[in-house]
C-alpha positions in Angstrom: -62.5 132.9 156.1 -61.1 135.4 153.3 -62.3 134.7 150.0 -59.7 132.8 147.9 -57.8 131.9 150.7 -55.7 128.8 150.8 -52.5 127.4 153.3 -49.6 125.7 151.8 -47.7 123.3 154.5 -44.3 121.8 154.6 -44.0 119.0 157.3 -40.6 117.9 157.5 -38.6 116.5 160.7 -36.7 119.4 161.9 -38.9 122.3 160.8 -42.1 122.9 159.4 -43.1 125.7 157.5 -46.1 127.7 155.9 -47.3 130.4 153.3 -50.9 132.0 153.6 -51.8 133.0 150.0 -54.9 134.6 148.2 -55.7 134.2 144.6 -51.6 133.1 143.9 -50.4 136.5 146.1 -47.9 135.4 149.0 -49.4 137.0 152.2 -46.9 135.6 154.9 -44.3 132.8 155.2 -43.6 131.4 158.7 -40.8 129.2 159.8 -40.8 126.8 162.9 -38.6 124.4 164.5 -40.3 120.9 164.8 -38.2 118.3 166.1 -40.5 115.4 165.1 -38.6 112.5 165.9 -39.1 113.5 169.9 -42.7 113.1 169.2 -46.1 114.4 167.6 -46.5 116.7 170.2 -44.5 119.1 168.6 -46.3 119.4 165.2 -49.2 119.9 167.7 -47.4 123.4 168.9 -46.4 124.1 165.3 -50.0 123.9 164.2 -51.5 125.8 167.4 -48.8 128.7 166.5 -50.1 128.7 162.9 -53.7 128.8 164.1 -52.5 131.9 166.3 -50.8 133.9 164.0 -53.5 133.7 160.9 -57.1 133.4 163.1 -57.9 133.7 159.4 -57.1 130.4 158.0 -60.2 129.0 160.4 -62.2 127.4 157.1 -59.6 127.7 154.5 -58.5 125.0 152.6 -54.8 123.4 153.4 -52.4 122.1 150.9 -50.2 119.7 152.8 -46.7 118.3 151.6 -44.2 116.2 153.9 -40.7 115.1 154.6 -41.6 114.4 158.1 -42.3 110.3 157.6 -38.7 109.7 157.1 -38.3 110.6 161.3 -37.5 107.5 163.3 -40.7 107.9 165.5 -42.7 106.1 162.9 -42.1 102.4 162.3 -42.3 103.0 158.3 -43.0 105.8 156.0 -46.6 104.7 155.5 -47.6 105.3 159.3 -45.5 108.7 159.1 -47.7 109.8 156.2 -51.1 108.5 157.9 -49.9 110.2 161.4 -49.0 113.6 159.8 -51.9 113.0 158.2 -54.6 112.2 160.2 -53.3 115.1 163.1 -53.6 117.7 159.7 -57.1 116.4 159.4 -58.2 116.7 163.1 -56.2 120.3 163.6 -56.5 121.9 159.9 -59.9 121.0 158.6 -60.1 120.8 154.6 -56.7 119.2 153.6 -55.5 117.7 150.5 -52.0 116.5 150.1 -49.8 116.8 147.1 -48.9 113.2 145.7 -46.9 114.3 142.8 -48.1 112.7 140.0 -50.9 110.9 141.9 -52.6 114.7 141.8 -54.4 116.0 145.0 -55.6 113.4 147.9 -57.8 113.4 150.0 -56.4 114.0 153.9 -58.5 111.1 155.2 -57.1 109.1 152.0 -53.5 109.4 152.3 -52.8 106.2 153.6 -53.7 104.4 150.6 -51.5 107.0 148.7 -48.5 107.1 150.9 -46.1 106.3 148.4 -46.4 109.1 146.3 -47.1 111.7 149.4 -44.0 110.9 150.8 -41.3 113.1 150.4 -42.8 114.9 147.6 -41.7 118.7 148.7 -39.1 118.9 145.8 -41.6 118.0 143.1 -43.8 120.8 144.1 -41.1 123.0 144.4 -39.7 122.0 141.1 -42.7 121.7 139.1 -44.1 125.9 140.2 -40.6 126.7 139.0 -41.4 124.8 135.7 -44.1 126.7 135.4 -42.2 129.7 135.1 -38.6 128.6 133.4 -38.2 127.2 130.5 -35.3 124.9 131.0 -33.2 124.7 134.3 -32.4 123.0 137.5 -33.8 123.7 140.8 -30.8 124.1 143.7 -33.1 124.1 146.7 -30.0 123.7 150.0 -31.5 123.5 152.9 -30.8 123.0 156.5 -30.2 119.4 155.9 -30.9 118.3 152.5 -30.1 119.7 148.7 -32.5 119.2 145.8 -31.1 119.3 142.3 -33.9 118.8 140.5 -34.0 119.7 136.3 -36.8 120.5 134.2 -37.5 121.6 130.8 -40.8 123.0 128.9 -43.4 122.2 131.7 -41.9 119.0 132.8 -39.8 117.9 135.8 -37.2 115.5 134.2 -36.0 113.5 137.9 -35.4 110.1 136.8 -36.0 109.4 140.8 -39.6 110.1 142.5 -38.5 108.5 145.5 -35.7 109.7 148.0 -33.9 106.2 147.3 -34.5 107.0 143.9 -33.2 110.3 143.4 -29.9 109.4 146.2 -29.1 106.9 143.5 -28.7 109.7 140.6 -28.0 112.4 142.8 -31.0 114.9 142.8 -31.0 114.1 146.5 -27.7 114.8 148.7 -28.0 114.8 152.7 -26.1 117.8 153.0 -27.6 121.1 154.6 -26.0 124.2 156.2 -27.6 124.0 159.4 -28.2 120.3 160.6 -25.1 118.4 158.4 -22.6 116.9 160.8 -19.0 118.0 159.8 -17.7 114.2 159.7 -20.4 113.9 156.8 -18.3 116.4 154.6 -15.0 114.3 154.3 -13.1 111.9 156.2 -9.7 115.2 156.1 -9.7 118.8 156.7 -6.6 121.0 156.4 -5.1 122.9 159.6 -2.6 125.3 159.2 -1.9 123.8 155.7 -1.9 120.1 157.1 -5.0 117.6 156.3 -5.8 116.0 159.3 -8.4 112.9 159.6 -11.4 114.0 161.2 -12.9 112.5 164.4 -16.0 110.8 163.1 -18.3 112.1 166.6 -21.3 114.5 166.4 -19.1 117.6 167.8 -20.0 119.9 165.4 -22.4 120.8 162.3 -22.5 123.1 159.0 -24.0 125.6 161.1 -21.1 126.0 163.0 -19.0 127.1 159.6 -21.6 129.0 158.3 -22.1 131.1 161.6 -18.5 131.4 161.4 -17.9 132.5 157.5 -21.1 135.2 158.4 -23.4 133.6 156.0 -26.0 132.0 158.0 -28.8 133.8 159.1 -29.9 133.4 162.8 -33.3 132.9 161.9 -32.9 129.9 160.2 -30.1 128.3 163.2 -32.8 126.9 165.3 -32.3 123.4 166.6 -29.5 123.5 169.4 -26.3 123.2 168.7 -24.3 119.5 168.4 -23.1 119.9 172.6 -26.3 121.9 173.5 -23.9 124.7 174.4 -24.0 128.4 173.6 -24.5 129.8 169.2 -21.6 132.6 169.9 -18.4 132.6 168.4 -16.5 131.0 171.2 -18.9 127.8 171.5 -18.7 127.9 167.5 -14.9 127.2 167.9 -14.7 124.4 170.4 -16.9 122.3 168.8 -14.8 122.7 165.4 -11.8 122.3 167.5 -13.1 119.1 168.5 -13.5 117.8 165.0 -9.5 117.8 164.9 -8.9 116.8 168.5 -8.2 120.2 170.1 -9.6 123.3 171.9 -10.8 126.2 171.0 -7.4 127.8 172.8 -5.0 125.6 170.1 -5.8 128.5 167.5 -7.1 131.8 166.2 -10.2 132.9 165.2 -8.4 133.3 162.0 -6.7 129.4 162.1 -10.8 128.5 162.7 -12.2 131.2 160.0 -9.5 129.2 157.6 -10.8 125.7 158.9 -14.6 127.0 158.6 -13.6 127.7 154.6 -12.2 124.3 154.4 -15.3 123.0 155.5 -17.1 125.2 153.4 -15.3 124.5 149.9 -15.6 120.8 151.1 -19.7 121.5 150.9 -19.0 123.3 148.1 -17.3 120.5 145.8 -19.8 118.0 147.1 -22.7 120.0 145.6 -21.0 120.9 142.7 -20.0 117.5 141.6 -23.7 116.0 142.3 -24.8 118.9 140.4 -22.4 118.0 137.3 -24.3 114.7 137.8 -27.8 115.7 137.2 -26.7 118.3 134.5 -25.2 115.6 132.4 -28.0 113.2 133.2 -30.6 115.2 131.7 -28.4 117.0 129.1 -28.9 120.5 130.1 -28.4 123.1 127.9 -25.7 126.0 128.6 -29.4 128.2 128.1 -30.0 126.4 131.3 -31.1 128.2 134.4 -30.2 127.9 138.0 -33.6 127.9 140.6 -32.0 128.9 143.8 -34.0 128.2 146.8 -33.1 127.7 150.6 -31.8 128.4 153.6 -28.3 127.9 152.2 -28.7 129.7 148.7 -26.1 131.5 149.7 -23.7 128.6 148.6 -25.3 128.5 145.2 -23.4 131.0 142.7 -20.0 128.8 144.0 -22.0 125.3 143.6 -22.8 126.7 140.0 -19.2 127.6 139.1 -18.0 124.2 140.7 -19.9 122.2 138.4 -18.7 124.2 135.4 -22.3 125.6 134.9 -22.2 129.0 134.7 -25.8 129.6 134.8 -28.1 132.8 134.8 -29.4 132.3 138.5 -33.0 133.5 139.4 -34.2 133.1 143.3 -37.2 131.3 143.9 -38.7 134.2 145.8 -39.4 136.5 143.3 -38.8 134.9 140.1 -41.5 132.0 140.8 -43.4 133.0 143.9 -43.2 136.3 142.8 -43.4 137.6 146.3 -43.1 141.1 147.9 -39.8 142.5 148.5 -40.7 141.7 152.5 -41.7 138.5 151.9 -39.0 137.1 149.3 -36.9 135.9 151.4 -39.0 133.6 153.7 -40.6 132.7 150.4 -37.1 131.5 149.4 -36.2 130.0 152.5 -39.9 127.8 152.5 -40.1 127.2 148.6 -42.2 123.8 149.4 -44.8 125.3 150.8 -45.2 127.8 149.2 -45.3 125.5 145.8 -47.6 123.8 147.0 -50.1 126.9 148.2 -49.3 128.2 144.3 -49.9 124.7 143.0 -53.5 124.2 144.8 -54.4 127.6 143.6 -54.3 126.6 140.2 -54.4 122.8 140.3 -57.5 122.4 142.7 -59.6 125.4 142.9 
């Protein structure tokens, strides 16, 4: 093992993701499609992976967050949290999970801590960036959820520590660019300058618009897609076509690039109206800065100007995790763990 050494997790229920760092210096971030829900099996292949691709780790202390207890596999959140848990323990080694303000736990005592373990990825995210800012709100969009968390002098300000908590003032909002389903983005959508209703099926997802607009990278599009069917441009348009009751063959790819912005600026307003929300709910200052973080940070200069808040916007990557030019992005893309590899450095050590 490599001497200061230490392996930040992020366990959620579609991906889970990981940073080896050494004395606070990102090494590598890695990225991994975990479909939890269809079983435990998978965080066993996510972990294996891990284990192959840094034989180093072998010995090194783990700092483990989670998202993954929400996934209808477990009965509760509490045997979520003890599963993830215990399978860390028995595959990782030395483990200590990230309860928030509960401090560091224990692997093998995380069930008696479950509360404050659970779904605690956006507190580590948003306290390192604390650390760093002075005043600001964290925009973390991922895949399936957005975080809009504010902070000031040191301190996290979310009113909410739990996900009901923070759904109920709107620091939490189920919308991602990968994994949303369209329905989820508005009950109409305009069609050659028409608003139609919109057929409330799993056809299609934001990862259809965004592989359509150009702006999601492949490398982060990697659960299948809502029919199983093929990623290219051709599969992208039938499912959106189905959304409004038609084919692919009803349009153009420019009637279904207009559609995808639709969609997009439907995202767009959402965000940007939750984010209004939390700025006014913590009183955040025009000094305020934006934290941008996540697969979907591309959406976050428009979210910004949506709510009005026309913030000076730093990137997670290199203005908090400070990592190399190479690694940035994945460090942008994985803030959680990484926070939480940062947060153990200093915290725990």
């Amino acid at each position: 093992m490599r001497e200061g050494l230490v392996v930040g997790w992020d366990i959620g229920g579609a991906h889970a993701k990981a940073c080896l760092m050494v004395d606070g210096r990102v090494l590598d971030v890695a990225q991994w499609a975990c479909p939890l829900w269809q079983g435990l099996e998978h965080l066993e292949q996510v972990l294996a992976a891990a284990q192959a691709r840094w034989p180093e780790m072998t010995g090194a202390p783990h700092a483990l967050t989670m998202t993954g207890e929400m996934v209808d596999l477990f009965a509760h959140r509490e045997e979520g949290v003890q599963r993830i848990a215990a399978l860390a323990a028995r595959r990782l080694g030395q483990v200590r999970c990230f309860a928030g303000d509960g401090g560091w736990i224990d692997v093998h005592e995380a069930g008696a801590h479950w509360a404050q373990i659970a779904s605690a990825n956006w507190l580590a995210t948003a306290r390192h960036a604390a650390q760093c800012v002075d005043e600001g709100v964290l925009v973390d969009i991922g895949s399936t959820t957005t975080d809009l968390i504010a902070f000031r002098k040191g301190r996290v300000l979310a009113r909410g520590r739990s996900d009901a908590g923070r759904l109920a003032t709107g620091e939490l909002v189920y919308h991602g660019v990968v994994r949303t389903p369209l329905c989820a983005l508005g009950p109409r959508i305009a069609w050659r300058g028409e608003p139609l209703n919109v057929m409330n099926e799993f056809f299609a997802t934001t990862a259809d618009v965004y592989r359509l607009t150009g702006e999601l990278d492949l490398a982060h599009d990697l659960h299948p897609a809502a029919d199983g069917g093929a990623k290219d441009m051709q599969g992208t348009r039938r499912r959106m076509a189905r959304m409004i009751g038609l084919d692919a063959r009803d349009g153009t790819p420019a009637d279904w690039l207009s559609m995808a912005h639709a969609w997009r600026a439907a995202q767009v307003a959402e965000l940007g109206g939750q984010l209004q929300r939390v700025a006014a709910l913590h009183g955040l200052s025009e000094a305020a800065v934006a934290v941008s973080a996540g697969c979907g940070d591309f959406l976050v200069p428009d979210v910004l100007a949506h709510a009005g808040r026309p913030h000076r916007c730093l990137p997670y990557g290199t203005a908090v995790a400070r990592a190399e030019p190479g690694l940035a992005g994945w460090a942008q893309v994985c803030a959680p763990c990484v926070a939480v590899a940062a947060l153990y450095d200093k915290e725990w050590r």
